[in-house]
N, C-alpha and C positions, 0 to 999 in steps of 0.2 A: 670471185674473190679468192684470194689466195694468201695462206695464213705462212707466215716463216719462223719457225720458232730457234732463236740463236742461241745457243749455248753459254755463252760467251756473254751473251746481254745480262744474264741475273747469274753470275758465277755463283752466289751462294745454295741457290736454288740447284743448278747444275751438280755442282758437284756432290748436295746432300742424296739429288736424285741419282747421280752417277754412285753413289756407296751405297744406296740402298739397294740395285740396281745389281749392284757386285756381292753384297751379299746373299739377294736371292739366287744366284750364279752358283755363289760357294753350297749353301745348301740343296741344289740341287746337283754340282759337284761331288758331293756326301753322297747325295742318294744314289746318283750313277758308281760311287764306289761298293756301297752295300748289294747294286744289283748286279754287277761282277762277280761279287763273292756269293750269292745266292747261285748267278751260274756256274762258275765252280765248284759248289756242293753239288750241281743236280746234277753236271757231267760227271761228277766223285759218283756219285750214287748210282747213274747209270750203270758205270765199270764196277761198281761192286755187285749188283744185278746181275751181272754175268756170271760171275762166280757159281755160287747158289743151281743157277739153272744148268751149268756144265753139268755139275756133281750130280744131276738129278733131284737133286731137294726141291725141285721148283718147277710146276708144272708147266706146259707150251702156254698156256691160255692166262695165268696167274701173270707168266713171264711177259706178255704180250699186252696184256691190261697195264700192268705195273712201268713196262716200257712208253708205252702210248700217254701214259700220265706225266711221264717224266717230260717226253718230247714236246708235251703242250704246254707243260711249266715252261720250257727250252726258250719256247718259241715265244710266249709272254712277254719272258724277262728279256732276251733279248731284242725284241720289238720294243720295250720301254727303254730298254738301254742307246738303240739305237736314238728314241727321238730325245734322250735325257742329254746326251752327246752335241746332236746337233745346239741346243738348247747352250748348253754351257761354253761353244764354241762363238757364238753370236758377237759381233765386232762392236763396243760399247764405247769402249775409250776414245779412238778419232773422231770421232759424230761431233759434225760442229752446227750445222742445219740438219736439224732429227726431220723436218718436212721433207726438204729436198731426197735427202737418203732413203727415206721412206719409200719416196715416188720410182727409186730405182735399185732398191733392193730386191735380191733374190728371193722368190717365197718363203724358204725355210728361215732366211734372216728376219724375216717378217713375222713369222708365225712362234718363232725363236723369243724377238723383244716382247711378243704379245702372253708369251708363257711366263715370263720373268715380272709383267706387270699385273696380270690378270689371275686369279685365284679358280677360278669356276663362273663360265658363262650358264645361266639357265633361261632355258627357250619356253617361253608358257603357250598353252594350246589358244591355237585361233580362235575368234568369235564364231567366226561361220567358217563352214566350208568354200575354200578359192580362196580365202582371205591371205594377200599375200606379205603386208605391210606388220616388220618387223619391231614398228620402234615400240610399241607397246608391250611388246608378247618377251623382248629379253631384257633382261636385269645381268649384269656381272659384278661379280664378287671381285672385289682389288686385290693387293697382298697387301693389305695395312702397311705392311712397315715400308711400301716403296709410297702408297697416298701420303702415308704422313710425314717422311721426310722431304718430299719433293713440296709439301704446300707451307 
């Protein structure tokens, strides 16, 4: 059996879902701006680290702890940056069979709509050991504001 959901069939629904949809976009938008500028202080911060340790004020070891701190913030924020990116680039507006699309969407467009509708998946521990059957053990968390404008 095979489900087709038309866009087009409940425009009200549609397009309340399409705004909420573009809102969680923009707020995550937001955040991919705040984590830009997080990496820009901590590349700031790196080069003023150098200073310090030229001049001798700053030991090999102190220089080298302090450095490694920084490079793992680096690497953090531009790891979230990267997937907060893909996430806000995600193609919302032409989708006119969200099923169809679905079935041939790229991963990341896929994993993209699923961060924009979904808040926090949580996976509970199995009954027994081997137990491989999912549907009882996760619960997700929605974004409200995309559940309640779409119903």
């Amino acid at each position: 059996m095979s489900v087709v959901i038309r866009m087009e069939a409940c425009p009200s629904i549609a397009c309340s879902a399409r705004a909420a949809l573009e809102e969680a976009r923009a707020g995550l938008a937001a955040e991919a701006d705040e984590v830009r500028a997080r990496i820009t202080e901590l590349e700031k911060s790196r080069a003023e680290l150098a200073e310090p340790y030229e001049g001798r004020q700053l030991s090999r070891a102190a220089f080298g702890a302090a450095d490694r701190r920084i490079g793992d913030s680096l690497k953090k924020e531009r790891a979230r940056l990267r997937f907060l990116e893909q996430v806000v680039d995600v193609p919302i507006g032409g989708v006119e069979d969200l099923a169809r699309w679905w079935e041939h969407a790229p991963h990341s467009s896929k994993r993209s709509l699923a961060v924009l509708l979904v808040e926090k998946v949580h996976v509970h521990p199995a009954r027994a050991r081997g137990v491989r059957d999912v549907d009882d053990r996760v619960t997700l968390e929605w974004r409200t504001e995309v559940v309640r404008r779409a119903s």
